[in-house]
Backbone as XML, in Angstrom:
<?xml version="1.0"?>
<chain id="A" units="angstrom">
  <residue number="1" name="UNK">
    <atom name="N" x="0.848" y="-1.179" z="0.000"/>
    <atom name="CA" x="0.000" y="0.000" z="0.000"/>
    <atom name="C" x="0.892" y="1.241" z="0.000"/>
  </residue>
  <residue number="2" name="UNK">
    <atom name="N" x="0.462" y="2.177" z="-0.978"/>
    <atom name="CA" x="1.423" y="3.503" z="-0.969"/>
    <atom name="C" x="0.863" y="4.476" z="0.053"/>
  </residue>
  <residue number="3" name="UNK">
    <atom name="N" x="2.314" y="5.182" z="0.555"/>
    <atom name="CA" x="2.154" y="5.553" z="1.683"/>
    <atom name="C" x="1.316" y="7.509" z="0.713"/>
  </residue>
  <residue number="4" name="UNK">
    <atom name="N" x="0.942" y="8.085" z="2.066"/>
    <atom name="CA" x="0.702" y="9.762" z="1.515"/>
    <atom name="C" x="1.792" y="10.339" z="0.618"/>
  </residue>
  <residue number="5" name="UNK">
    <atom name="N" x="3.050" y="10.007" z="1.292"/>
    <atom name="CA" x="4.512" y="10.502" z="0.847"/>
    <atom name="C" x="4.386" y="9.894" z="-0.712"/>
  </residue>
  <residue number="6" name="UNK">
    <atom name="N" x="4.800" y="8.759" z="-0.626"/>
    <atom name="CA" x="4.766" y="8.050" z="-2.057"/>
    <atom name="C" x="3.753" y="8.546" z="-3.377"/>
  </residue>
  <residue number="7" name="UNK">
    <atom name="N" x="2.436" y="8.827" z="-2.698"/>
    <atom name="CA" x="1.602" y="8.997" z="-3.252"/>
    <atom name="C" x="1.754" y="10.602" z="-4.254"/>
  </residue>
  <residue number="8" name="UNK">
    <atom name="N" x="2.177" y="11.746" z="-2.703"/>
    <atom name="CA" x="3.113" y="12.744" z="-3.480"/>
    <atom name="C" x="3.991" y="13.186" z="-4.301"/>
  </residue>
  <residue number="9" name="UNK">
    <atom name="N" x="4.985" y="12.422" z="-3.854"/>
    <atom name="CA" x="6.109" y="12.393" z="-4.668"/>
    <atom name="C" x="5.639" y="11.621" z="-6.033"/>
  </residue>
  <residue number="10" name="UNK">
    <atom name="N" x="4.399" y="10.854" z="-6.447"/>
    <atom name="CA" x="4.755" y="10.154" z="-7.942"/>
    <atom name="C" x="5.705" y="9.703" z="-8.522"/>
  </residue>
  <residue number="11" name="UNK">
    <atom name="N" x="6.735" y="8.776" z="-8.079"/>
    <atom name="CA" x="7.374" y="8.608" z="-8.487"/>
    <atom name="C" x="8.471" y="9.407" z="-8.978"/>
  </residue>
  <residue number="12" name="UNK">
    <atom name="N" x="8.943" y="10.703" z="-8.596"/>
    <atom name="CA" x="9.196" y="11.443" z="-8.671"/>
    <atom name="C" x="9.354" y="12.760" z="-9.583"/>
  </residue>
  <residue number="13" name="UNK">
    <atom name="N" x="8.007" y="12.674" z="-9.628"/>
    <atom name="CA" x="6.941" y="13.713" z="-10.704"/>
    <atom name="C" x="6.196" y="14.513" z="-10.425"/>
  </residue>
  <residue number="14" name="UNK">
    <atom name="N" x="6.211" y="14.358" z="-8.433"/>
    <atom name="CA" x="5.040" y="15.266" z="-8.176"/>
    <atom name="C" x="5.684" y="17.063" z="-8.059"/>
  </residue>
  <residue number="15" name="UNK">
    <atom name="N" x="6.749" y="16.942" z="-8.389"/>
    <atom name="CA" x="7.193" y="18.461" z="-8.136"/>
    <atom name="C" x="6.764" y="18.902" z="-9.193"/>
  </residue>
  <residue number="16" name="UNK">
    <atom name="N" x="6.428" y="18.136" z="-10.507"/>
    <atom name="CA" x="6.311" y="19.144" z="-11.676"/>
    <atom name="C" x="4.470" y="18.715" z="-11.908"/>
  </residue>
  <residue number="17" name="UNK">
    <atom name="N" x="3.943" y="18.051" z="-11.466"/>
    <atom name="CA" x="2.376" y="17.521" z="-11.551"/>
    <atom name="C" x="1.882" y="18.413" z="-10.438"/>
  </residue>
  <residue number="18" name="UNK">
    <atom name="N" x="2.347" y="18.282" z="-9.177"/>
    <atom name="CA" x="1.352" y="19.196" z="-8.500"/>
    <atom name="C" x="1.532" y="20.743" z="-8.462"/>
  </residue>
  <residue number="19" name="UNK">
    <atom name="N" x="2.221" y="21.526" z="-8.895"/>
    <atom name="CA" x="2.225" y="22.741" z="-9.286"/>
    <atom name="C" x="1.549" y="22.738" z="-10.632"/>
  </residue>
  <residue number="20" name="UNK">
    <atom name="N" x="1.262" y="22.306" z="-11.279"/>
    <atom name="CA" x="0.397" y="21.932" z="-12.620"/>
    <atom name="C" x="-0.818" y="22.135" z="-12.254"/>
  </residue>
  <residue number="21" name="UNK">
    <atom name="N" x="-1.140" y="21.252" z="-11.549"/>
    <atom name="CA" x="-2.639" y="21.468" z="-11.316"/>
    <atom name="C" x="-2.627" y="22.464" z="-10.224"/>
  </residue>
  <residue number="22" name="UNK">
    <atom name="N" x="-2.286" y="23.231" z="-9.575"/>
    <atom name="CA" x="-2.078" y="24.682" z="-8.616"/>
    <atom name="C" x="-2.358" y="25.433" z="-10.303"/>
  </residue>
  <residue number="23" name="UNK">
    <atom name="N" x="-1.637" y="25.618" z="-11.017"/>
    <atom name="CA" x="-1.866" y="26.468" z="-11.849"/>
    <atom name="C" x="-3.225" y="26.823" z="-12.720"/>
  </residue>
  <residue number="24" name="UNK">
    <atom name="N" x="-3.087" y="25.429" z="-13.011"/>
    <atom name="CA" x="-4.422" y="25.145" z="-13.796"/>
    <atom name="C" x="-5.998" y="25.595" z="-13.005"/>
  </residue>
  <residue number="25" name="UNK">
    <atom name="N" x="-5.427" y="25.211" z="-12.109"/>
    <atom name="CA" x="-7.047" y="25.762" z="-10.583"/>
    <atom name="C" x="-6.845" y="27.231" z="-10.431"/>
  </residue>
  <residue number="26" name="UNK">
    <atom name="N" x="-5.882" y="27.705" z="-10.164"/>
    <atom name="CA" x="-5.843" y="29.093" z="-10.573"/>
    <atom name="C" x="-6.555" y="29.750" z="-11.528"/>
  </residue>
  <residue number="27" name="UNK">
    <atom name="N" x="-6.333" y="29.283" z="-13.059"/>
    <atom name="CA" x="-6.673" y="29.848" z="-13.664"/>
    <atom name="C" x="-7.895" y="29.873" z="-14.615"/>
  </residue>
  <residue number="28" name="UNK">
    <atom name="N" x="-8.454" y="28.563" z="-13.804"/>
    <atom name="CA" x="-9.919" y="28.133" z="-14.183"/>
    <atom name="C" x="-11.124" y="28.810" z="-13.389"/>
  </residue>
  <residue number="29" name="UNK">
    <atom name="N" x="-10.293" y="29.422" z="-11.848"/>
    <atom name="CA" x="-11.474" y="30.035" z="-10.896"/>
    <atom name="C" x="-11.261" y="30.988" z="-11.254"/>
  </residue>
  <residue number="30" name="UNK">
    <atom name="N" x="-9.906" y="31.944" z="-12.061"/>
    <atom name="CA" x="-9.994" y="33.030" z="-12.737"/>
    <atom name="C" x="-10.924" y="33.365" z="-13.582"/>
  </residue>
  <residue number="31" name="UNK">
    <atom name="N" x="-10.840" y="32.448" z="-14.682"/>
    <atom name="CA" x="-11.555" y="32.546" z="-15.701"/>
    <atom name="C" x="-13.653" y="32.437" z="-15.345"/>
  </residue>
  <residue number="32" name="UNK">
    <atom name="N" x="-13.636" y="31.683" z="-14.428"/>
    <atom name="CA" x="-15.321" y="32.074" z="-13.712"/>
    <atom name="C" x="-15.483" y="33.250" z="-13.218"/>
  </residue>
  <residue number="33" name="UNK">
    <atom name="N" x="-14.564" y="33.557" z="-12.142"/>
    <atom name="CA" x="-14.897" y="34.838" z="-11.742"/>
    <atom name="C" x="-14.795" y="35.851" z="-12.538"/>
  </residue>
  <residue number="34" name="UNK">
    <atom name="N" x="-13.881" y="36.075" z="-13.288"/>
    <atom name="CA" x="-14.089" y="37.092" z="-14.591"/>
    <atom name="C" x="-15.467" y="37.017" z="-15.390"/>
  </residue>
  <residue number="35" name="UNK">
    <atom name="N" x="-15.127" y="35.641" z="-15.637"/>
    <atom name="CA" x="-16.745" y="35.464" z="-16.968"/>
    <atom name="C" x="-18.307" y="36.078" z="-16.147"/>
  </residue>
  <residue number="36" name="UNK">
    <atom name="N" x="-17.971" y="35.773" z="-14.519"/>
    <atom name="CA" x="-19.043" y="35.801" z="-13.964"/>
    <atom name="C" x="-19.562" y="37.502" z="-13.765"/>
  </residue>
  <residue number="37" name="UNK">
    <atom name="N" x="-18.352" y="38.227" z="-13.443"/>
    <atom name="CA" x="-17.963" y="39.634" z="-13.226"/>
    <atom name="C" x="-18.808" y="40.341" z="-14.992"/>
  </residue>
  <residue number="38" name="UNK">
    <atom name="N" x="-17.881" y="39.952" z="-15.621"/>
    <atom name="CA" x="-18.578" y="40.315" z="-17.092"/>
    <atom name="C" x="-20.199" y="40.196" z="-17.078"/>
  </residue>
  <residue number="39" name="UNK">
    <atom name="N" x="-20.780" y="39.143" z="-16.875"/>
    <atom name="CA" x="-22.049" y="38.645" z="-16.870"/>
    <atom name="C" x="-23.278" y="39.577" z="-16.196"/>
  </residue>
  <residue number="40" name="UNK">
    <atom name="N" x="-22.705" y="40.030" z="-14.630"/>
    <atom name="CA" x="-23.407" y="40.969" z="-14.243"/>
    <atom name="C" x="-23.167" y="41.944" z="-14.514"/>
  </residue>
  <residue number="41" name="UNK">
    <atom name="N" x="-21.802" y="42.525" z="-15.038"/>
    <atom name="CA" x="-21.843" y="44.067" z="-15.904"/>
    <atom name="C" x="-22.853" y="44.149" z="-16.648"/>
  </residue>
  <residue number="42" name="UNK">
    <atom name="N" x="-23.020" y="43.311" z="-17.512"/>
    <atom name="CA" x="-23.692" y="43.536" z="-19.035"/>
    <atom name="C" x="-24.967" y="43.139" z="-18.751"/>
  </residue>
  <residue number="43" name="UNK">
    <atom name="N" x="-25.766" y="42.579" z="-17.305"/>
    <atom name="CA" x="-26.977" y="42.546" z="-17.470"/>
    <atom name="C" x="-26.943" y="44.036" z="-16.795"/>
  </residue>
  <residue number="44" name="UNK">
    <atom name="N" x="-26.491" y="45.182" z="-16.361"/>
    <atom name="CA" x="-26.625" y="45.915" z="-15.558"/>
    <atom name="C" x="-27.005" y="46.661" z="-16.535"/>
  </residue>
  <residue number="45" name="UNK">
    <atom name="N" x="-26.482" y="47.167" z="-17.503"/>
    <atom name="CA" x="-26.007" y="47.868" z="-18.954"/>
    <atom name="C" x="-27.928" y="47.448" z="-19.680"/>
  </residue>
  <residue number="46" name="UNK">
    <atom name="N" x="-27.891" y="46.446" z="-19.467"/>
    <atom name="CA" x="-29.129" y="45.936" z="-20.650"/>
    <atom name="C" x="-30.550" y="45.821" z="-19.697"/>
  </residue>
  <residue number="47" name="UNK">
    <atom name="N" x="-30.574" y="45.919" z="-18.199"/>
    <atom name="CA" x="-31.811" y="46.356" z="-17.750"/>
    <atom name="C" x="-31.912" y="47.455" z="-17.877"/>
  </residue>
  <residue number="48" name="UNK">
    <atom name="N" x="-31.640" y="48.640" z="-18.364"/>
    <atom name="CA" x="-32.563" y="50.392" z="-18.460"/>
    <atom name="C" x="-32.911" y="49.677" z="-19.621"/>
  </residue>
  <residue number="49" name="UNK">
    <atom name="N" x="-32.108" y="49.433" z="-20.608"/>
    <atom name="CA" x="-32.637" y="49.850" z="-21.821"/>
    <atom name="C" x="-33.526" y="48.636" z="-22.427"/>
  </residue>
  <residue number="50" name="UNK">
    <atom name="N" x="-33.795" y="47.597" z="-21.339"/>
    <atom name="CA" x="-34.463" y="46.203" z="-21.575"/>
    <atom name="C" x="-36.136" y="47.162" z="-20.928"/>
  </residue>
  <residue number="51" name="UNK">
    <atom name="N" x="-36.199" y="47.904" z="-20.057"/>
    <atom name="CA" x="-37.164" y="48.839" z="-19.610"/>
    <atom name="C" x="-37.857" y="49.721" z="-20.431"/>
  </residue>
  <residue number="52" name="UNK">
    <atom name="N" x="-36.882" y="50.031" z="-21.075"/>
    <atom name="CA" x="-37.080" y="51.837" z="-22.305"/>
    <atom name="C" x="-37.869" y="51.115" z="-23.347"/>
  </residue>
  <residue number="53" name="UNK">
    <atom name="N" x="-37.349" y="49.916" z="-23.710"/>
    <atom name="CA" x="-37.897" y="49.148" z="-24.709"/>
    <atom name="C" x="-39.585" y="48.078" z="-24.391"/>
  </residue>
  <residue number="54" name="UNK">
    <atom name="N" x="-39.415" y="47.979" z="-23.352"/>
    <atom name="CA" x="-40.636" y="47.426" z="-23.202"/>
    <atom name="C" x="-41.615" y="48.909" z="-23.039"/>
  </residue>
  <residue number="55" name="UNK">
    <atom name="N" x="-41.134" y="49.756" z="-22.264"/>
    <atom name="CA" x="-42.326" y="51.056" z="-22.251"/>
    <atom name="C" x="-42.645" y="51.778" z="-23.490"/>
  </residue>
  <residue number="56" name="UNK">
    <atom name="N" x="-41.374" y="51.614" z="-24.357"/>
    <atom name="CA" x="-41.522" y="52.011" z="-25.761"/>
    <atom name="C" x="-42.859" y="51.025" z="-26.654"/>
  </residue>
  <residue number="57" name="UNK">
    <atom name="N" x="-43.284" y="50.261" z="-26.504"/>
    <atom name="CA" x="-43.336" y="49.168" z="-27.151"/>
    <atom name="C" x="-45.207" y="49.187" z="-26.546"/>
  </residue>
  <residue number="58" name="UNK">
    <atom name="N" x="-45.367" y="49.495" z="-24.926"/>
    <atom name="CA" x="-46.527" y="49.612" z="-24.410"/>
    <atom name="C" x="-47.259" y="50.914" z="-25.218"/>
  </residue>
  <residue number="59" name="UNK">
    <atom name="N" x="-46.698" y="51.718" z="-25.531"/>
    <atom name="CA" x="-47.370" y="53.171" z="-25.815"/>
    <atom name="C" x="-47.813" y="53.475" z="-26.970"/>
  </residue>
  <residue number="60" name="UNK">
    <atom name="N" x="-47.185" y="51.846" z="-27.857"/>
    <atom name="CA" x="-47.775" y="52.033" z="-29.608"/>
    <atom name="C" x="-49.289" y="51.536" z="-29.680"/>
  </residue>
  <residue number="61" name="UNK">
    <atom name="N" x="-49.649" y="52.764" z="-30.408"/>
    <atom name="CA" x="-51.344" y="52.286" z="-30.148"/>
    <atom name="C" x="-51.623" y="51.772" z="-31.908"/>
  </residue>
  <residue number="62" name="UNK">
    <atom name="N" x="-52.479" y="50.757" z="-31.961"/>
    <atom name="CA" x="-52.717" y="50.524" z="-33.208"/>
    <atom name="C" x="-53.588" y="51.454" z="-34.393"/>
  </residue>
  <residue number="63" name="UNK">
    <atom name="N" x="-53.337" y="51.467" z="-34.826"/>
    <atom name="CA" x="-54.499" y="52.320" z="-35.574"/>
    <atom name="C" x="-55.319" y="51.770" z="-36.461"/>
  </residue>
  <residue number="64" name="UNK">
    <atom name="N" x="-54.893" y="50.429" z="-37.112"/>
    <atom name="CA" x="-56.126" y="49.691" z="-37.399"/>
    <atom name="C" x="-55.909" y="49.950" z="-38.835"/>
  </residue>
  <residue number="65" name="UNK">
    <atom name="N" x="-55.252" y="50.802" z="-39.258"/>
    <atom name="CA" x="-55.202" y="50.828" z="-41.018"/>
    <atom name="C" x="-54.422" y="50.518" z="-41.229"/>
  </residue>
  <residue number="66" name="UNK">
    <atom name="N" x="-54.088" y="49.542" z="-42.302"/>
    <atom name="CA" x="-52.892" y="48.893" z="-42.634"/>
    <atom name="C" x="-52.611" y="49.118" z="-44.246"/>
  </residue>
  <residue number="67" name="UNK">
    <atom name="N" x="-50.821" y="49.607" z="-44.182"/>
    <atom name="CA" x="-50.865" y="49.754" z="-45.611"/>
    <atom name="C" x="-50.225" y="48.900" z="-46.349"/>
  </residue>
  <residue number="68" name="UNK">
    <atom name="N" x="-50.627" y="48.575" z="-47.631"/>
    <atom name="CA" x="-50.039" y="47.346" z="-48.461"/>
    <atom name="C" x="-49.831" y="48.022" z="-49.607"/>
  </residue>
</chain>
């Protein structure tokens, strides 16, 4: 049975495997929190004008004549 140590070390690979995946986790919770950061910018940006557009949209009255 391999011990914790053994298990670390990999055969002596874990110096360059487990900073690998340190990096990689780094830059995957980067990449969420950014994407996520972006995500609520741009709904922030697109509720007024998701508003302007629906009140725009309430106030057209039909008029019933249609031209062809």
């Amino acid at each position: 049975m391999l011990t914790l140590n053994e298990f670390l070390d990999m055969g002596g690979y874990g110096v360059f495997v487990w900073p690998s995946y340190g990096v990689s986790a780094v830059i995957l919770i980067s990449l969420i929190v950014l994407s996520l950061r972006h995500l609520r910018k741009v709904e922030r940006e697109l509720k007024p004008l998701e508003a302007d557009r629906k009140s725009r949209r309430r106030r057209k009255v039909p008029t019933g004549d249609t031209v062809r």
